[in-house]
N, C-alpha and C positions, 0 to 999 in steps of 0.2 A: 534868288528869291526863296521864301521862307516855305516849307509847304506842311501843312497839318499832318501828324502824325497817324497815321493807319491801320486798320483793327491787326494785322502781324504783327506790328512791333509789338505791341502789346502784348500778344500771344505766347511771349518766350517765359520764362523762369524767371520770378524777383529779381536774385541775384545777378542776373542776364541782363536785364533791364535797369536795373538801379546806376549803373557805372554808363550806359549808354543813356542816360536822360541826360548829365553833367552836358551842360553846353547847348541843351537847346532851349527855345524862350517859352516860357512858363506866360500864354496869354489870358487876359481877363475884360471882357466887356462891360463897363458898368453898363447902370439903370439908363443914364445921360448921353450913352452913344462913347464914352471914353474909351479908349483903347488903352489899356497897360499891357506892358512886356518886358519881363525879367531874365537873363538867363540864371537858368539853375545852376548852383554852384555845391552843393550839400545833399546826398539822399541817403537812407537805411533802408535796406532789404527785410520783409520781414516774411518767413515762409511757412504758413501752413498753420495746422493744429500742434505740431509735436516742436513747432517752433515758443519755447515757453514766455518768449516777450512780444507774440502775436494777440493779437485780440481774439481770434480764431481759437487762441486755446481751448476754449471751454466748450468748444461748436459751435452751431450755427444758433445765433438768439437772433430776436428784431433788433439789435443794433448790428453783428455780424455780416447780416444775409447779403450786405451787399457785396462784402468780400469774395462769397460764393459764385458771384457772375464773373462774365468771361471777362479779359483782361479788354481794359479801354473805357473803364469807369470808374466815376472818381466816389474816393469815401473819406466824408468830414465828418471829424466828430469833435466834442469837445473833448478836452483836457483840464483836469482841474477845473472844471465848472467856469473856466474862464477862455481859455484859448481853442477857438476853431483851428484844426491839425489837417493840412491837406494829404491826401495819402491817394495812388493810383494803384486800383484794380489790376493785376497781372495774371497771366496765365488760363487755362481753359476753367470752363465753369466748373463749379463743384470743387475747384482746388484750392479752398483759400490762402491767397499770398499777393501782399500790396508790397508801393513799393513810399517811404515817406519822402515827401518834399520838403528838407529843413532847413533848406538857404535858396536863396536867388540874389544878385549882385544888387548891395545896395541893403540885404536885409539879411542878416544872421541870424537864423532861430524861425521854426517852423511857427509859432505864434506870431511875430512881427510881418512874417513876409504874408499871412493872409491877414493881418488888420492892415499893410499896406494897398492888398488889394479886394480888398472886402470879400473875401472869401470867410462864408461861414455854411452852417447847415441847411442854409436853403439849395448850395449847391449838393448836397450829397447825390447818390447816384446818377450821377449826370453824366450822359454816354459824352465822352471826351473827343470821340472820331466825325461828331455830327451837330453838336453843342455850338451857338450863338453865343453864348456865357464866359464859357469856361475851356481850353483846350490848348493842346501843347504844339510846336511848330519846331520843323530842325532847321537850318539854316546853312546845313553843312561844316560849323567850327565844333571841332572836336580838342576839347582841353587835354592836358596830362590830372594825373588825379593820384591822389593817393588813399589806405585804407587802413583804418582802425576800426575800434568795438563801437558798436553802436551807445548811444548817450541815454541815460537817464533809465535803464532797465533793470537795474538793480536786483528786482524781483524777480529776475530769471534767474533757469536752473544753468548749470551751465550743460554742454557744450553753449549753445546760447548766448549767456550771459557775455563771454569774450568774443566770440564768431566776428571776423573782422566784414561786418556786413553795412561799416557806416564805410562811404565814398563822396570825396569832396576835392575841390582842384585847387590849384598851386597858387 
């Protein structure tokens, strides 16, 4: 049996977390009582302020601050003025570092898998450990997984820019 994920696991480092989400089911409640559930199959670590393909870079602004709470909350933002980007809160408060959601079985790409599940900005900081909506469950299967550069960051410095912080399964 599945069981919701709890405020420790979240508690650990991005990088710590990003590779131990692979394989568990990514659940979403619609408005209509619907139950969707994906497992995750694709995350990127992203760590901190000095992390230069963080959002955090720049500090703490009204779009960042949610990064700054404890880990177990989720942060949607847009991208491209188009795609809602699910991303989970990690680590203790004040530390900002998420971790991104960019596949689930059945949807490659961090934009399809939340138009699959209607995931946009009304969920942003949504505590994930307590949440009716929104929240992640383990099931006990643990994938093999392998690790490249994360995608689409271009504009990072490096070490950064290569850090193999993207993790996705076989």
């Amino acid at each position: 049996m599945a069981k919701r994920l709890m405020p420790d696991f979240y508690a650990e480092h991005a990088l710590s977390v990003a590779p131990l989400l692979l394989g568990k089911l990514l659940v979403r409640r619609l408005d209509d009582g619907t139950v969707l559930k994906y497992r995750i199959t694709e995350t990127e670590a992203y760590c901190g302020e000095e992390d230069t393909a963080c959002h955090a870079r720049a500090g703490r602004t009204e779009r960042t601050r949610v990064l700054y709470e404890r880990g177990g909350v989720s942060y949607v933002y847009l991208c491209y003025g188009i795609h809602s980007l699910l991303n989970v809160v990690t680590g203790a408060e004040g530390d900002p570092q998420a971790v991104l959601i960019r596949g689930v079985e059945g949807f490659d790409g961090p934009g399809k898998l939340t138009k699959a599940m209607d995931i946009d900005r009304k969920l942003n900081a949504v505590d994930l450990t307590v949440s009716d909506s929104l929240w992640i469950e383990d099931d006990g299967f643990v994938p093999q997984y392998k690790t490249s550069k994360r995608i689409g960051i271009d504009y990072a410095t490096e070490p950064y820019k290569s850090a193999p912080w993207r993790f996705f399964t076989e």
